[in-house]
C-alpha positions in Angstrom: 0.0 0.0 0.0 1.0 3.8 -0.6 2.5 5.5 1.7 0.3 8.8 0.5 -3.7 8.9 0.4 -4.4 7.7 -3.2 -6.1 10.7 -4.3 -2.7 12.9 -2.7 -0.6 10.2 -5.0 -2.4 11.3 -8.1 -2.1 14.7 -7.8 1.9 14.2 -6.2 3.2 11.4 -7.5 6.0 10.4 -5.3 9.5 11.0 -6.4 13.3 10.1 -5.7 15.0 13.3 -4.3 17.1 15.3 -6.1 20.8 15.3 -5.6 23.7 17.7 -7.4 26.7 16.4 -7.3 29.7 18.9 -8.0 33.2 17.8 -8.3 36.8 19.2 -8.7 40.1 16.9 -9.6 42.3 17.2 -6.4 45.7 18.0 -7.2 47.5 14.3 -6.7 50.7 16.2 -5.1 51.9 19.9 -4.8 54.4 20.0 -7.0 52.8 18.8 -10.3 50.0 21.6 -9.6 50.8 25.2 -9.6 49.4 27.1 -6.5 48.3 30.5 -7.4 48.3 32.7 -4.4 45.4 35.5 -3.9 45.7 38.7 -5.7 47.2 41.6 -3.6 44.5 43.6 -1.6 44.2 47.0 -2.9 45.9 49.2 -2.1 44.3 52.6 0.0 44.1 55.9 -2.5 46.9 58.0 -2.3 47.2 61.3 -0.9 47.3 64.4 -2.7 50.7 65.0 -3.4 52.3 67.6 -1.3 53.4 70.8 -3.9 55.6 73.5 -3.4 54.0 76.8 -2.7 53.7 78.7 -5.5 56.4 80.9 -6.7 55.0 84.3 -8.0 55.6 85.2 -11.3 56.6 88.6 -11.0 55.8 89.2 -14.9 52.2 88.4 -14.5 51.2 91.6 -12.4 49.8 94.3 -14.1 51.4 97.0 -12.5 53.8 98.3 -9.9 53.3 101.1 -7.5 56.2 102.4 -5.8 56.3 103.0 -2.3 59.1 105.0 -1.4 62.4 105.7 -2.7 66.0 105.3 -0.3 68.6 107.2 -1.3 71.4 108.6 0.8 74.3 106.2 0.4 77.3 107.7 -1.5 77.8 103.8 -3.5 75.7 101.1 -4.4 73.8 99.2 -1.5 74.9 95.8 -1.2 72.9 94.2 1.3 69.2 94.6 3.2 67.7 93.8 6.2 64.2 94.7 7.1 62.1 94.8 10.3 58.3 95.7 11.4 59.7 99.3 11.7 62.7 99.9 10.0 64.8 98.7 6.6 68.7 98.7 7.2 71.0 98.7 4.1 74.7 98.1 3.9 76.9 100.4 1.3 80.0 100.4 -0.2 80.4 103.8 0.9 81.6 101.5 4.5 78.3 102.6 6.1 74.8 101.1 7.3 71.5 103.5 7.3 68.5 102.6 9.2 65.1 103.6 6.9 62.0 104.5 9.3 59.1 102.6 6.9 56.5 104.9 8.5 58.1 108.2 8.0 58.1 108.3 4.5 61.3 106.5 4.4 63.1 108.7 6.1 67.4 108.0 7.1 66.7 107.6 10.9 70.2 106.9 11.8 73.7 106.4 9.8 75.8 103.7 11.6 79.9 104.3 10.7 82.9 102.1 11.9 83.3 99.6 9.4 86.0 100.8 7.2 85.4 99.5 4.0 82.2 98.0 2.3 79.3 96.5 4.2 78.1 93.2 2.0 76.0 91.7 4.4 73.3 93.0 7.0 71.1 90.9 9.1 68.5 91.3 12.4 68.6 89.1 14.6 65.7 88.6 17.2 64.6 92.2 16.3 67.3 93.3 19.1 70.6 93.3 17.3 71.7 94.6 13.6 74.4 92.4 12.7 76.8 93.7 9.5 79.3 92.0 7.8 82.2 93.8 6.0 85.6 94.0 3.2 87.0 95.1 6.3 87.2 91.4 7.8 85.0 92.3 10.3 81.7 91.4 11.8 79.8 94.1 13.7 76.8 93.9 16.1 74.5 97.0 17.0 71.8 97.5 19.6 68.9 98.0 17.4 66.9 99.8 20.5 70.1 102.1 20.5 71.5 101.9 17.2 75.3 101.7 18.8 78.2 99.5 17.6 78.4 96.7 20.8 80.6 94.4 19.6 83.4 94.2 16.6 84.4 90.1 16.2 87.5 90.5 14.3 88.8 86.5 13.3 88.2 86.4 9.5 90.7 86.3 7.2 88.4 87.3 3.8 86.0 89.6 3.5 82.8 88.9 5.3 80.0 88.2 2.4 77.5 86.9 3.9 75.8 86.4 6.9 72.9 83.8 8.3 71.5 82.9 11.9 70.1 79.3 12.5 66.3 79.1 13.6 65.6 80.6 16.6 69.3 81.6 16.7 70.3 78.5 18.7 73.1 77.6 16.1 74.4 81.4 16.7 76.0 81.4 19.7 76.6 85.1 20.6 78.7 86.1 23.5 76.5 88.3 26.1 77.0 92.0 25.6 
């Protein structure tokens, strides 16, 4: 006798199950079957790449306007300095001036004692003017009281340029 109701066995005639069957060769050792490692994962986007500021091109402007006009040395200016206040400039004629910027550019002070051409000018924590000279020598001046305070006098050459490290810690000046 069926298993089912007879009239259920007409209407669902009973049926073997269904199987799938899937099947892959096994490799029979390692070496006769290559082994294909996963690709590499990919790899996170990159960031922007960094670009040096712009430089400006100084043809592009339109126009110039000039601000203010130094003159007072008696020979070409070799060398500038500038602070919030003042612009210094260093002469062949063996002499720095100090520019007031808000007084219509106006020679505040002449500084004398080197005694030959001044190529190099520098401030240095917005206290001291520091100079460099032909004359093989290095000056310092109080900027408060734009007085020579110290003449270092050890070089051999002429003194052509000048440069303090960040923060001045690589400059190690001698208390005045």
């Amino acid at each position: 006798t069926p298993s089912f109701p007879s009239f259920l066995s007409l209407l669902f005639p009973p049926s073997p199950p269904l199987f799938f069957f899937l099947s892959l060769p096994l490799p029979s050792s390692p070496s006769s079957t290559p082994i294909i490692p996963p690709p590499p994962p990919t790899p996170p986007p990159a960031a922007p790449p960094i670009l040096p500021s712009p430089t400006p091109n100084l043809d592009s402007y339109q126009s110039w306007e000039e601000i203010g006009t130094l003159t007072g040395h008696d020979g070409p200016v070799w060398s500038l300095a500038t602070t919030r206040k003042y612009i210094i400039s260093g002469s062949s004629d063996s002499t720095l001036k100090v520019w007031e910027k808000f007084n219509d550019y106006k020679v505040k002070c002449t500084l004398t004692g080197h005694t030959s051409a001044v190529w190099a000018v520098l401030v240095w924590k917005n206290k001291k003017i520091i100079s460099g000279s032909e004359d093989k020598t290095i000056k310092i001046w109080s900027l408060k009281h734009l007085k020579c305070e110290k003449t270092l006098k050890s070089h051999a050459n002429t003194v052509c340029r000048l440069v303090v490290g960040r923060g001045g810690k690589e400059c190690k000046l001698d208390p005045l």
